[in-house]
N, C-alpha and C positions, 0 to 999 in steps of 0.2 A: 660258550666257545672254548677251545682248548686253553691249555695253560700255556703261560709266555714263554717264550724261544728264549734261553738267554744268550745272550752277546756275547760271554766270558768278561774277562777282566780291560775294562777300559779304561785308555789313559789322554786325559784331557789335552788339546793342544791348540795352537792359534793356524790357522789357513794360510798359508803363504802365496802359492803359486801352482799353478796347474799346467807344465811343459809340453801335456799332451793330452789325451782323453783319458789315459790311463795309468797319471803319476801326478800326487799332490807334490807340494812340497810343505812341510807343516814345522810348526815351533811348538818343540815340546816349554814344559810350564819354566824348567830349567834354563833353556834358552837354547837348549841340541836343536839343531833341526838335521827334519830326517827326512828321506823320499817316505811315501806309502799308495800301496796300490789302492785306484778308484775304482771301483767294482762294477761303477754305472757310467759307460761309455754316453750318454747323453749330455747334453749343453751345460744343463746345473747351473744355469748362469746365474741367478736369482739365488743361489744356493752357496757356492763356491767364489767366495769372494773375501778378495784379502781382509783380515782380521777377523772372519768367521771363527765363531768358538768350534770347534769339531772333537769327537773322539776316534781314537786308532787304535787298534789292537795288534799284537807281535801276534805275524802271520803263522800259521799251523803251516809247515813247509811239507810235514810228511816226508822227508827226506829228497823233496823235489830243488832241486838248483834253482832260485828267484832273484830278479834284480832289485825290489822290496825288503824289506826283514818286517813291513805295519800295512796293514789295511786302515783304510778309512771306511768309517762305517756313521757314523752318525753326525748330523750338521744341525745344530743350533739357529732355527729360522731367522737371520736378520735382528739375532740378542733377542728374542724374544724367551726364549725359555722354552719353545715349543721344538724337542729334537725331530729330525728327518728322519729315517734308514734310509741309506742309497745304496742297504744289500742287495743288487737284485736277483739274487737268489730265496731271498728270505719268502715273499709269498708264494711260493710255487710249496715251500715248505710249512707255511699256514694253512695252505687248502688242503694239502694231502693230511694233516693231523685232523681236520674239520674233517675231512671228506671220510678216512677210515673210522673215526670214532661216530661219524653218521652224525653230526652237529649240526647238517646244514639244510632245514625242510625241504629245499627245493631238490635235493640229491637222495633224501636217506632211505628209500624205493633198492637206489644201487649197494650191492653184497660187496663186488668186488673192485678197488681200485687199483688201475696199473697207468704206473706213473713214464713220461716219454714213451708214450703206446707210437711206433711205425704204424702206419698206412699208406698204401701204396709209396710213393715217394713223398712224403712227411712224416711230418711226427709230432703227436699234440703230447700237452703237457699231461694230459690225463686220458683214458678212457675208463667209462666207469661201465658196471656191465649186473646184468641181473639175467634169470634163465632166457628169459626169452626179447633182451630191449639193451639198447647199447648208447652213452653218453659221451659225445668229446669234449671236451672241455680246453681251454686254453685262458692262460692267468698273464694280466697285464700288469706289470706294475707302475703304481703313478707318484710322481714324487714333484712334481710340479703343481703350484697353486698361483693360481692369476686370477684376480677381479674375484677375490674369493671361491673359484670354482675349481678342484681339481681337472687339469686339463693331460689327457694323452695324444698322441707323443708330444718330448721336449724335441727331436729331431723327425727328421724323413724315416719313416721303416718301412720301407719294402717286403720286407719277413713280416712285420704285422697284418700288412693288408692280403697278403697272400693265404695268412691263417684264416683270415675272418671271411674271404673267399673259397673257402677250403669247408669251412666248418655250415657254410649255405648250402655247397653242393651236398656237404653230409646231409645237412635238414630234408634237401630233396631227393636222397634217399628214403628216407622215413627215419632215420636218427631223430637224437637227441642231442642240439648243440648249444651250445654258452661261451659266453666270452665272460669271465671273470675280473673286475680291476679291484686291484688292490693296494689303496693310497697310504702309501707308509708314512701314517704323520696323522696327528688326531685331529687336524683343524681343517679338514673335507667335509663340506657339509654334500658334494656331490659330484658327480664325476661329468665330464664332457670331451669330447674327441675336436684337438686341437686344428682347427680347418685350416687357419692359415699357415700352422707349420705342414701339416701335411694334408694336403683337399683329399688327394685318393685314397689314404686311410676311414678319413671321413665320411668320406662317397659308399665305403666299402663296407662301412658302419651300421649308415643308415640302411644299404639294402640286405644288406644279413639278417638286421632286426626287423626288414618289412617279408623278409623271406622266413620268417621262424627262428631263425636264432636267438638264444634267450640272451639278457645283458644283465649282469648282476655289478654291485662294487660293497668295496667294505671299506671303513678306516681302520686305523689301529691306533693303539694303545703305545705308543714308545717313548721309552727310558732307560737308562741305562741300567738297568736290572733285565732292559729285555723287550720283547715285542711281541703283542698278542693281538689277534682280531678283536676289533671292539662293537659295530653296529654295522646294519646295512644301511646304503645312502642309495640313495637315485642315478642313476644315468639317461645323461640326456643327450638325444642324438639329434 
């Protein structure tokens, strides 16, 4: 697998409060507390809860105006020692390092990856593309663990079920399509599509995968040094 993503420089803090979907409130070790933005608009109930150990990092502004100056990035499972990433940007950025370096058997057939490929009105997280044979691919990330099973979604997505209805009609073109999840957290022994948070994700699941669409997941490897794909696991629809 590629080598691990690092974080940069993380700085320990305690969980405070969550105002909105997309501002913690955190206590630095000092005793500062400070806003920081949550990168992962979903529930995190299980996850974000006062006295949570967490780490933040001093946001990369780019010279962009923010109401943040910390991202939160990593959550300490329930003290257990086992970190989360609730980057969700970060596996969309695992597959493409796997996918270009050709890491991954089920992919390494494909030459070329173009990463947010448009299609008619959408846009998958990948097409991958060889002379004469074309793959879409779309990366879920999972950061929910219930009854030990990696479960997707933590909320309603409508955008998800639209991709996975999207990448069947690909299959029945003659494509090549995949739904990727990628559980940021090592303690996924498997992945499963959350039915009671969302049935028509679910629904939408099962008939993609009975129409050709492929289903892969991975765990990862995360620490604050960083985050690397570690093994494939199961998905069960």
């Amino acid at each position: 697998m590629p080598d691990r993503i690092s974080l940069g420089t993380l700085i320990e803090a305690t969980f405070v409060e969550r105002p909105n979907r997309y501002l913690g409130i955190v206590d630095l070790t000092d005793g500062t507390r400070i806003r920081a933005h949550v990168p992962d608009p979903g529930r995190l109930t299980e996850l974000l809860v006062p006295g949570a150990r967490v780490f933040v990092r001093h946001a990369d502004t780019d010279g962009k105006a923010r109401k943040t100056a910390y991202d939160l990035l990593l959550v300490d499972y329930q003290h257990t020692g086992i970190l989360v990433s609730i980057l969700t940007t970060l596996p969309n950025r695992l597959m493409r390092d796997a996918l270009e370096q050709r890491l991954m058997p089920e992919f390494a057939d494909f030459t070329i990856v173009q990463p947010e490929f448009r299609h008619g009105n959408s846009r998958f997280d990948f097409r991958l593309s060889t002379r004469d044979a074309f793959a879409y691919v779309e990366v879920k990330s999972v950061s929910l663990l219930r009854d030990g099973v990696g479960m997707f979604p933590d909320a309603p997505t409508t955008r998800g079920r639209k991709h996975v209805d999207e990448l069947a009609a690909l299959r029945a073109e003659g494509h090549r399509a995949a739904v990727v999840f990628v559980a940021q957290r090592g303690d996924t022994p498997c992945v499963r599509p959350e039915a009671n948070t969302d049935p028509a994700f679910a629904d939408a699941l099962r008939n993609a995968a009975s129409a050709g669409v492929e289903l892969y997941a991975w765990n990862c490897d995360v620490s604050t040094a960083g985050v690397r794909l570690a093994e494939r696991i199961p998905v069960e629809t």
